[in-house]
C-alpha positions in Angstrom: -16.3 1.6 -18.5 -13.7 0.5 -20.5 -13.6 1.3 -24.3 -11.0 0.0 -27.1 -11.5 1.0 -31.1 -10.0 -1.7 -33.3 -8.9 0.3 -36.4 -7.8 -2.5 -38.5 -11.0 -4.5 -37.3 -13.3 -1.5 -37.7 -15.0 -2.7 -34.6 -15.0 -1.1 -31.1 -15.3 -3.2 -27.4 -16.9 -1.7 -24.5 -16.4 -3.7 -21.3 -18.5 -2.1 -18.0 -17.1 -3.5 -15.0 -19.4 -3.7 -11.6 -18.0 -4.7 -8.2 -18.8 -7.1 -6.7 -17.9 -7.0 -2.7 -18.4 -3.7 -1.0 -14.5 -3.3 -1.5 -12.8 -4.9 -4.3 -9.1 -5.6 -4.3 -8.3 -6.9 -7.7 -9.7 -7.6 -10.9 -10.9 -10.7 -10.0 -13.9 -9.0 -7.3 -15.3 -7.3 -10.2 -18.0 -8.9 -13.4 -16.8 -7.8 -16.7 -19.7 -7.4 -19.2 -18.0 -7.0 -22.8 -19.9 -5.4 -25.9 -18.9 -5.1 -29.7 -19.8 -3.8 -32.8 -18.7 -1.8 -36.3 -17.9 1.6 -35.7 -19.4 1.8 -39.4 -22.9 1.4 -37.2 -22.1 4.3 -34.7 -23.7 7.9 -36.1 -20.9 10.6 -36.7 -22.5 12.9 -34.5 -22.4 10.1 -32.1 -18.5 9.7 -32.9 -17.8 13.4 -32.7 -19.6 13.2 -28.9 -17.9 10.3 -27.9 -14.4 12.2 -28.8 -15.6 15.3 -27.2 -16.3 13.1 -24.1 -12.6 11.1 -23.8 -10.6 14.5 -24.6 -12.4 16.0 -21.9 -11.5 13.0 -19.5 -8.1 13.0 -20.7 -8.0 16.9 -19.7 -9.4 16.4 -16.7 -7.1 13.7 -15.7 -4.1 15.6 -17.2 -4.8 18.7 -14.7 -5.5 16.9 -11.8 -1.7 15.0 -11.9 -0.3 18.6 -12.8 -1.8 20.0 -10.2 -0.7 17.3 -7.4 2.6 17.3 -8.9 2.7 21.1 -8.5 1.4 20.8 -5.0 4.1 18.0 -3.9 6.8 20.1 -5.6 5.7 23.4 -2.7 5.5 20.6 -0.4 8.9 19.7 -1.0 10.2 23.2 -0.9 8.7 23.9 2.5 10.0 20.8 3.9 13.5 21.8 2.7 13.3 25.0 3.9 
């Protein structure tokens, strides 16, 4: 799933993408469904989830490139050494 919150707009676009071969290659293998609407019309309880939900991904994505960067750097002494 791909979101993007239009600020100025005050509308937000989801787009879910679903492959569609076994193993997609490009953009092109996969069906793009797009959705939009006010954030006005989400429920700020709803907002504060969604927030919770991307910082957590963020997190998550942020300590799993520290981590193989950390691991490639011991690598890298090893091999030197």
């Amino acid at each position: 799933m791909l979101s993007v919150i239009d600020s100025e707009n005050g509308k937000m676009q989801m787009a879910f993408l679903q492959a569609q071969v076994p193993h997609p290659k490009g953009v092109s293998y996969y069906k793009k469904t797009t959705a939009e609407f006010d954030v006005m019309d989400i429920h700020p309880i709803d907002q504060m989830e969604m927030h919770r939900h991307t910082r957590e991904m963020i997190f998550s994505t942020v300590t799993n490139i520290s981590m193989t960067f950390s691991k490639l750097q011991v690598t890298l002494e090893n091999f030197q050494s």
